[in-house]
N, C-alpha and C positions, 0 to 999 in steps of 0.2 A: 664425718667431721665432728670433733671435742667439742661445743661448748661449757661454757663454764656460765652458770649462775650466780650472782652475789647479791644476796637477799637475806634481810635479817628476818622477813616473817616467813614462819616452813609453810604457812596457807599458800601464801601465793610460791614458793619456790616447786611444791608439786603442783600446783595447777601446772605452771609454764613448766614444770619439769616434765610431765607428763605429756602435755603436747611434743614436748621436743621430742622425747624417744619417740611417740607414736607415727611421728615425718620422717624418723629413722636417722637421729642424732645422737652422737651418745652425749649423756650428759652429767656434769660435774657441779656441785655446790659449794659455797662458800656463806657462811653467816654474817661475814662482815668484809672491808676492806682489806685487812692487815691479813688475815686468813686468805682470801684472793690472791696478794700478793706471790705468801709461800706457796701456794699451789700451781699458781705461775712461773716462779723460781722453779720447780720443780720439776715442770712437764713443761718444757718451749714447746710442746706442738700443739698447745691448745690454741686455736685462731680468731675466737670471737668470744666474746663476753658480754654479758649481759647483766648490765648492774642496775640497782636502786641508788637514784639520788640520797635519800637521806636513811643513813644509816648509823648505828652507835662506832665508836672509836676512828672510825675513818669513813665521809660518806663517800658519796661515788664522784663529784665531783675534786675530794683531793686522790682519791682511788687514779681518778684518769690522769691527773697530772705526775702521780707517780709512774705508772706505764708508762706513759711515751718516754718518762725521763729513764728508766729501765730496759725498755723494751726495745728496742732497734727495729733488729731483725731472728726473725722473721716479725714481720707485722702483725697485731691485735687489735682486731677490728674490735669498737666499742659501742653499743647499744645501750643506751641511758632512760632509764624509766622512771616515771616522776608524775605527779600529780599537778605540779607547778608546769599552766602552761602559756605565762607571760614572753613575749617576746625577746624579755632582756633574759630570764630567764634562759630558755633557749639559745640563746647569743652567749651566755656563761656557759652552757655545756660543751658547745661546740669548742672555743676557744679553751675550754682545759682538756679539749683532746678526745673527746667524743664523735664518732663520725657518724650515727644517727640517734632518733631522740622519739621516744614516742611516750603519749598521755595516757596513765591507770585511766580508768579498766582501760586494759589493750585489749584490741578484738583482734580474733583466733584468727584469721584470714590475712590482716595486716601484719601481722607479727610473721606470717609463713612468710608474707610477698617479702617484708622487709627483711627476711635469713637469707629468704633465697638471693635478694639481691646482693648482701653480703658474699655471703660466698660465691659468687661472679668476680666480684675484686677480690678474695681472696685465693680462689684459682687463679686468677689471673696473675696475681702478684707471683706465687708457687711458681708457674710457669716463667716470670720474669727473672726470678733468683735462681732456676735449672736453668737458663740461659746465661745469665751473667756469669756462673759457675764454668760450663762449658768452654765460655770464652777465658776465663781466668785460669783453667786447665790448657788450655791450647797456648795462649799468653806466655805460659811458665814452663810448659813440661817438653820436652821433646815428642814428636808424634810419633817416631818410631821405637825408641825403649819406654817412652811412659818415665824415663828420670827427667829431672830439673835443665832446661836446657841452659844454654851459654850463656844468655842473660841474669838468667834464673839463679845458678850456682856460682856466678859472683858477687850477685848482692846476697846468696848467703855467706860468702866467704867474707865480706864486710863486716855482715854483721855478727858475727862468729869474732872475726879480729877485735872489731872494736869491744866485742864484751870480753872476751879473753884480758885485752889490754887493761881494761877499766878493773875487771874482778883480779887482775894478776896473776891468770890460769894460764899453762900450758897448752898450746895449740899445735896438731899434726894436721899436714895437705900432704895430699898422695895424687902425685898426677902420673896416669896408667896410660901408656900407649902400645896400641896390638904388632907386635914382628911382623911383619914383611903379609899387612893386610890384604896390602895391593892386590900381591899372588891370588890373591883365593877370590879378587871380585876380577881379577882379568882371566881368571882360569875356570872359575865356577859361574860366572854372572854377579848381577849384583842384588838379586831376588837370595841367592844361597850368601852372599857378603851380610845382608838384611839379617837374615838369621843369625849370624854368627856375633853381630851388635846385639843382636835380643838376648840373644843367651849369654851374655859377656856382663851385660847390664842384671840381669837376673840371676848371675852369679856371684858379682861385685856387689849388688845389692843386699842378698844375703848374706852375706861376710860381715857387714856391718852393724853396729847397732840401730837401736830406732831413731836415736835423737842424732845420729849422722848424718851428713849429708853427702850428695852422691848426683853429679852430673854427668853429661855428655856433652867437651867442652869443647870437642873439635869430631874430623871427621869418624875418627878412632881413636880421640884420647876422651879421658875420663879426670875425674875431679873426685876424689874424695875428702871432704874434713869433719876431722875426729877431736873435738872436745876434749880438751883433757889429757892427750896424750902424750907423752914424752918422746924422745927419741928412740927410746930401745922398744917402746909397744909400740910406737909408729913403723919402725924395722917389722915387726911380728906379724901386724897388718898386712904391709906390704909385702912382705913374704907369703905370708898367708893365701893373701892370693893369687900372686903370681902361684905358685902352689895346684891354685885349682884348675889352672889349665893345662900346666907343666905333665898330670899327674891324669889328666882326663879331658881326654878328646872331645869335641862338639860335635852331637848330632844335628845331620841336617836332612832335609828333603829329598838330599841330592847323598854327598857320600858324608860320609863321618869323618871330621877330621882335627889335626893336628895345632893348634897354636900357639904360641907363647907369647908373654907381654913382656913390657921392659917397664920400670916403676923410678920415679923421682920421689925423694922426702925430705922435708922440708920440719923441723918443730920450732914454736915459737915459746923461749924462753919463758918462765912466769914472772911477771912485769917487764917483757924487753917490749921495748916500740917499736914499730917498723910501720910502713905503708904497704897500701895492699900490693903495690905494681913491682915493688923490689920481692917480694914473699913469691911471688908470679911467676917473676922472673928466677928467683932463685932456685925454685923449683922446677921451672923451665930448663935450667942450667943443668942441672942431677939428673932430668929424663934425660938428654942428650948422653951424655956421659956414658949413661947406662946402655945407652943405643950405640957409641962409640966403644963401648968393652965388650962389644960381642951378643946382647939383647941380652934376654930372660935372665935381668938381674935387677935388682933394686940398690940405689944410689943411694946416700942420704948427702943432702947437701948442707952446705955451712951460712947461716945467714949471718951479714952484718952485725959487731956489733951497732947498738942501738945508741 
């Protein structure tokens, strides 16, 4: 675990520096507050701190009220050391955001009990936010391709429109649905159908850029929106991938095989307005189409004007 020191005398920064390594800490210094700061900017994984009240250019009591106002997440446990050991005093550290507080000289013993005790809530917390993570991963992603589920890839298609709208950028949605899926979960199972989503999604995925976005909006359709894109690179997209399956078979567990998709596109003018549900719909309207001309073909549809 990082601590960091902020102490303007180097006497006492190696004393307490040198206990820290020796408990088996790594340890970081700082001469003042404002130096603190950038080295906190710098490295978000240090977790505790261990500051002097009174310092030059910034002591530790405006030090802490700059953290919390900075710091969020992950949390920086704060450890305040002061010679001042008036009760108001103490009642001042706390409230600018000091979560323990201990009186020069510190003794080598108290100062362990009081790391260790930190770092209990600071594991704990680590553990709190790999949880809350997990859940916000499960929340948004689909559990079987690991893409943005249905919830998930229309609040980015929101918020994709409404900045498209705002900035007066061009906007492409590519809604992708698999030929004649069924066959191959009523002929193969749906453990080899499973695979054929995985790999659909990790194909479709790679095609695209980073700053794309890329659902799983139904049982076998997909959602892609592209940034930026007009009608004729939106065509090239969507071609593109209908392309990668047209052109190469899916391995599976079971046999290798054959699929094709059919593709809707939809671009949004630069500065046209529309709502999200007719854009949906519109592009709803082109996959069908494309399903009604025989599949493994990409539509592009016409939206309203605005």
């Amino acid at each position: 675990m990082k601590i960091l020191i902020v102490e303007d005398d180097p006497v006492n920064t190696r004393l307490v520096g040198s206990l820290l390594t020796r408990w088996g800490y790594e340890v970081m210094t700082a001469g003042n507050g404002e130096e603190a700061l950038q080295i906190l900017e710098r490295d978000r994984t240090i977790p505790l701190a261990i500051m002097d009240w009174m310092m030059p250019r910034m002591d530790g009591i405006e030090l802490c009220r700059e953290i919390r106002k900075r710091f969020n997440e992950p949390y920086i446990y704060v450890i305040l050391l002061t010679t001042r050991d008036q009760p108001e005093d103490v009642v001042k550290g706390f409230e600018a955001g000091a979560d323990d507080y201990l009186i020069k000289p510190v003794h080598n013993n108290e100062l362990n009990a009081r790391i260790r005790a930190a770092k209990r809530i600071i594991d704990l917390q680590r553990e709190l936010l790999a949880t809350q993570e997990v859940l916000r991963i499960q929340a948004t992603h689909d559990s079987l391709t690991g893409l943005w589920n249905r919830g998930a890839i229309f609040e980015a298609l929101g918020r994709e429109l409404d900045r498209a709208q705002r900035q007066e950028n061009p906007l492409a949605v590519v809604m992708i649905d698999l030929d004649h899926f069924k066959r191959i979960n009523d002929t193969h199972g749906h453990l080899i159908g499973d695979e054929v989503l995985w790999e659909v999604a990790k194909r479709v995925g790679n095609a695209v850029r980073s700053y794309d976005s890329v659902g799983r909006y139904g049982g076998e359709e997909f959602l892609v929106i592209a940034p930026g894109y007009d009608g004729d690179r939106a065509m090239d997209l969507a071609e593109r991938i209908r392309c990668l399956f047209e052109k190469t078979p899916i391995p599976t567990s079971g046999p290798t095989l054959r699929l094709t998709l059919s593709a809707g596109v939809v671009t949004l003018a630069k500065g046209q307005q529309l709502e999200i549900n007719k854009l949906l719909s519109t592009v709803d309207d082109a996959l069908y189409r494309a399903k009604s001309n025989g599949r493994n073909v990409c539509v592009m549809g016409t939206l309203p004007a605005s």
